[in-house]
VOVEX-745131 format. One record per residue (C-alpha): residue in three letters; y, z, x. Coordinates in steps of 0.25 Angstrom, whole numbers, plus 5000, padded with zeros to 4 digits. Each point is the difference from the previous one (the first is absolute). Example, Ala and Ser with C-alpha at 12.3 -4.5 7.8 and 13.67 -1.06 7.14 Angstrom:
BEGIN
ala498250315049;ser501449985006;
This chain:
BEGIN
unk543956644979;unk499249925011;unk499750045012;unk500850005011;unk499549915012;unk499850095015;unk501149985009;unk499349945012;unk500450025013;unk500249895011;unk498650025007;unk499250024987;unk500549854997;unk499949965013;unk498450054998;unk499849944987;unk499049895000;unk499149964988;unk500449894992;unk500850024989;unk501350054992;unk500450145008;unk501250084994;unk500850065011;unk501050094993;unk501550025001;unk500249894988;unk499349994989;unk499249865000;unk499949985016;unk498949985005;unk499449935012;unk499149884998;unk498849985009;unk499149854999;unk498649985002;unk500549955013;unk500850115005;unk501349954997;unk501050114995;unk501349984993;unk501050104989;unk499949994987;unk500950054989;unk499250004987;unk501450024988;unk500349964990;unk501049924996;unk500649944986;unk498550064994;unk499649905010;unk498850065010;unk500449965013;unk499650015015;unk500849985010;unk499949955015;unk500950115009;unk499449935013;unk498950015009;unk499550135007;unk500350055012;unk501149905002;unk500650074986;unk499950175005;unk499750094987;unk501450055002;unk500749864998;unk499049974988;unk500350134991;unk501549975004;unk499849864994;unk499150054987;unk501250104997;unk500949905000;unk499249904993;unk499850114989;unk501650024999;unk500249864998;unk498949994989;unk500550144993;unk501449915000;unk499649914992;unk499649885012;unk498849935002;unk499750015016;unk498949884999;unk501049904992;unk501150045010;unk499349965011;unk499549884996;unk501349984998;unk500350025013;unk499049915005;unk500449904994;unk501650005004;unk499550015014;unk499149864997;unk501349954994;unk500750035012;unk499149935010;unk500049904992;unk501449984999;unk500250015013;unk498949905005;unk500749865002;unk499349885000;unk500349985015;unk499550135001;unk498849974994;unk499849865006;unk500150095013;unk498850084997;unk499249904995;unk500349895013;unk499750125010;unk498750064991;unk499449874996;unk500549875005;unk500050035012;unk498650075002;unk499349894991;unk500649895004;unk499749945015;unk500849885001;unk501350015006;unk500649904994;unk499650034986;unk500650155002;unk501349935006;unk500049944987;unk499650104990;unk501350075006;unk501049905001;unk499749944986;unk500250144993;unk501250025009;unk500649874998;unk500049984984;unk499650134996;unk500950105006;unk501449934997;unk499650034987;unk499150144998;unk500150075012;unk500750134997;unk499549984985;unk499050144997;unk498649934998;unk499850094988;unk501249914993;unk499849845004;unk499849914988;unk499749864996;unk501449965001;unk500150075014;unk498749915005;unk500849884993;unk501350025007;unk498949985014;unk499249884995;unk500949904993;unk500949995011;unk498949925009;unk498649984988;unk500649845000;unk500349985014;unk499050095007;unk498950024991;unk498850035010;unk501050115007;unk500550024986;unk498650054996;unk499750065012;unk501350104999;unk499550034986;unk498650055003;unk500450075011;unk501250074990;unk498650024992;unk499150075011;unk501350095003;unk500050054986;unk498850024996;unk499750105013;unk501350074996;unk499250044986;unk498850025006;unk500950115010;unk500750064986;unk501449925003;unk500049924988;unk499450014985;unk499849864992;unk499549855002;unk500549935014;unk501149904996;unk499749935011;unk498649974993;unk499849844998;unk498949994988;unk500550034987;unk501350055005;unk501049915009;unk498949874997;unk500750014986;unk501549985007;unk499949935011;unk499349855002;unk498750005007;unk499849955015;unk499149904994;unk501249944993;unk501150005012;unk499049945010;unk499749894989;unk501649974999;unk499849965015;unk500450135007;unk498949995011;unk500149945016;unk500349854999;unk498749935004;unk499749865003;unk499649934988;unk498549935002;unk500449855001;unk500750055011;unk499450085009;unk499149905007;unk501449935005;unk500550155004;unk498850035007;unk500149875009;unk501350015003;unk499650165004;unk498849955009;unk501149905009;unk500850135003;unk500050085013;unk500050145003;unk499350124997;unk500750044986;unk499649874996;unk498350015001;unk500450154995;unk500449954989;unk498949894999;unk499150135001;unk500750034989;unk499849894991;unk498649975002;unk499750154997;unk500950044989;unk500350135006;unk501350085001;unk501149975010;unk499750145004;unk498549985002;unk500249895009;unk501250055009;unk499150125002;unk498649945003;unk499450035011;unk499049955008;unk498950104997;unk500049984985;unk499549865003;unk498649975002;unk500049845003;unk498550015000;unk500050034986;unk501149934996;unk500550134992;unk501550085003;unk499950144994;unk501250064998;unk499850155001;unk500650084988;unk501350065006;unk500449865001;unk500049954986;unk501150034989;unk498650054991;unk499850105010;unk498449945000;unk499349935011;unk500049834999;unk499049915004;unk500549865003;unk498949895003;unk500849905009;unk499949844996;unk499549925011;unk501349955004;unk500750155000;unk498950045010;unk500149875007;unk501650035002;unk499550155005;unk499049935009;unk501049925007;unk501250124999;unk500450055013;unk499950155004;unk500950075007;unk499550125009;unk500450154996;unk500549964987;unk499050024988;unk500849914988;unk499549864997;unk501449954996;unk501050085011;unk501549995000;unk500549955014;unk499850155008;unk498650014994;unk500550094990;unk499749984984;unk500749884995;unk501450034993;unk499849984983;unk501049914998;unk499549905012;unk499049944991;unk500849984988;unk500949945011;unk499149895003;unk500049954984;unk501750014999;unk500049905013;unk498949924992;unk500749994988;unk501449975008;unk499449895007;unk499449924987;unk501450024995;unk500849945011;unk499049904998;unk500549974986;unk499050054994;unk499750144990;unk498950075008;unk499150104995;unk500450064987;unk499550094990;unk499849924987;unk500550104991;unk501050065008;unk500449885009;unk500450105011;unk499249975015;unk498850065001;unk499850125008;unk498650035008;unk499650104990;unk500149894988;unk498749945008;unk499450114993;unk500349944988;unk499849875004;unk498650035002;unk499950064987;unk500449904993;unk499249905008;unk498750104995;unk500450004986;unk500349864997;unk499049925011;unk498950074999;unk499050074993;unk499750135010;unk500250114990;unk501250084999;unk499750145007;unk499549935011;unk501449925003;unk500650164998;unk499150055009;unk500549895011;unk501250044997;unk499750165002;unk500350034988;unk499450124990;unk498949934990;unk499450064988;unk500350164996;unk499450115006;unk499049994994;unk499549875003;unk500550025016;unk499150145001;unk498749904995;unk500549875010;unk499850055013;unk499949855006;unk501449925002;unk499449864999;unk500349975013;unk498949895003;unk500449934987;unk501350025004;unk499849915013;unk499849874991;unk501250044993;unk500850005013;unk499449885006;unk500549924988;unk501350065000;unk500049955015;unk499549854995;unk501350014990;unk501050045011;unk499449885009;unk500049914990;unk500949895008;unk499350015012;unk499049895002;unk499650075013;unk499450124993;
């Protein structure tokens, strides 16, 4: 018969140090375990099934020697019954995950996720403002109260096809930020599997690519390229102050946003370069604009107004309103057609161009009227070039190359002015 561990008494624990397995007594197999680092925890060593088995009864003192033979006696009653105590508690453990799970919606989720990271990492204003009201917008009518643990392809489906054709880029924004929501809620043990939401080799198989629906002519309508100069002259004979904004605007191939927020000290008229700090663009990355001559001419000769820091200002020196600018183009195009004539349409859409179509207008002009390369005209436009890769190695952004660019593009949109 083997001997029979001594029934330790609470201070002869309490005094127990060396590393190791010590037997305490009052059940067979309980021990307390002590590390090389002095941490000490209860052990039952059983067996169970003609399995050997130790099992974790808690760490010591927070688990008294009282509470730890109680628990050994009653794991031993279980086992002599026929019961497993370690699968049983996996079991357990398991059922309480399902549970959270379960009981983790997808607002829930996104909730977490806007607080814990879009919101700390993210330090543009407007983007957060975005990032929120996109999710809200499309996605919650949808998959709000749905557990995160159970939304499928079809359930990211029932989101995107609604809008993928109409409003591809917020389309494609909704779906990677239904991406980034799911895959922190695996990462937190919320949900098990692939994200549905994922684009390569998952929805690329089902739904069309951006590349396609841009193609089918679903972006701005810009001015096509035989008309621009006309455009640009009949832009240069208007008064007022959203007309040079939008001016600005056209001879730098910037963002509505960019312009109507400019402020003086992003200027230097020296240098002829505009830098628009990095909370300020929609790629979250400072941009370097080298002015043309005649957009820093048209600075040079702008008036200043005391106190207020904007180079375009609305009326009471504030920011100017977004929809003054594209104001200017609407009474444009109104007054060529009450001149019997068809204004400034998209070629492919025939809709009237919009101030953000000068954008494409420019890239058109770089594409088919020149030979600058293609990730220079990008970079103009701010937008990202290359892969991660390639950005990590290219710390330069062109930016003296990219001034012969813009001078030329100025020459195109001054084109029918002799004076120039």
């Amino acid at each position: 018969m083997p001997k029979q561990a001594q029934e330790l008494k609470a201070i002869q624990v309490k005094n127990l140090s060396a590393p190791g397995l010590h037997a305490v007594g009052g059940v067979a197999g309980l021990s307390l375990n002590i590390t090389e680092a002095g941490a000490r925890s209860w052990i039952l060593r059983t067996t169970v099934q003609d399995k050997r088995r130790h099992i974790g009864l808690g760490p010591y003192p927070e688990v008294s020697l009282a509470e730890a033979r109680e628990q050994a006696a009653e794991m031993r009653r279980r086992i002599r019954a026929g019961r497993d105590p370690v699968e049983e508690r996996k079991a357990e453990r398991a059922a309480r995950a399902a549970a959270v799970r379960e009981q983790t919606t997808f607002e829930g989720a996104f909730r977490r996720y806007f607080e814990e990271k879009v919101q700390v990492e993210r330090s543009n204003p407007k983007h957060v403002k975005q990032w929120k009201s996109t999710i809200v917008s499309y996605a919650f009518p949808v998959i709000k109260d749905k557990p995160v643990s159970s939304i499928s392809m079809e359930d990211i489906l029932a989101v995107l096809r609604p809008i993928w054709s109409t409003k591809n880029e917020t389309a494609s924004r909704v779906r990677q930020r239904i991406e980034a929501v799911l895959d922190w809620s695996k990462a937190m043990g919320f949900r098990e599997g692939e994200n549905p939401a994922r684009w390569k080799g998952n929805l690329q198989q089902v739904l069309p690519s951006r590349g396609k629906i841009q193609k089918s002519g679903r972006r701005q309508p810009a001015i096509a390229l035989d008309d621009v100069a006309h455009w640009f002259k009949a832009l240069q004979r208007r008064e007022g102050m959203a007309a040079r904004a939008l001016e600005f605007l056209a001879l730098t191939a910037t963002r509505s946003g960019e312009i109507r927020g400019a402020t003086w000290d992003e200027i230097d008229l020296t240098k002829q370069l505009w830098i628009i700090p990095a909370e300020r663009t929609k790629a979250g990355r400072e941009h370097r604009v080298p002015l043309p001559s005649v957009a820093a001419s048209l600075l040079e000769s702008h008036p200043r107004y005391l106190g207020c820091p904007y180079v375009f200002p609305s009326p009471k020196s504030g920011q100017m309103s977004d929809m003054t600018i594209s104001a200017v183009m609407r009474r444009m195009q109104a007054d060529e057609e009450r001149a019997g004539r068809k204004g400034f349409l998209d070629p492919q859409s025939r809709n009237p161009a919009v101030p953000h179509g000068l954008r494409s207008t420019f890239r058109d002009w770089a594409a088919e009227r020149t030979n600058y390369p293609r990730e220079m005209a990008e970079m103009a436009l701010a937008h990202t070039v290359g892969s991660d890769v390639e950005r990590a190695y290219r710390r330069g952004d062109m930016v003296e190359k990219r001034r012969e660019m813009m001078e030329d593009w100025a020459d195109f949109l001054f084109a029918l002015d002799p004076d120039h």
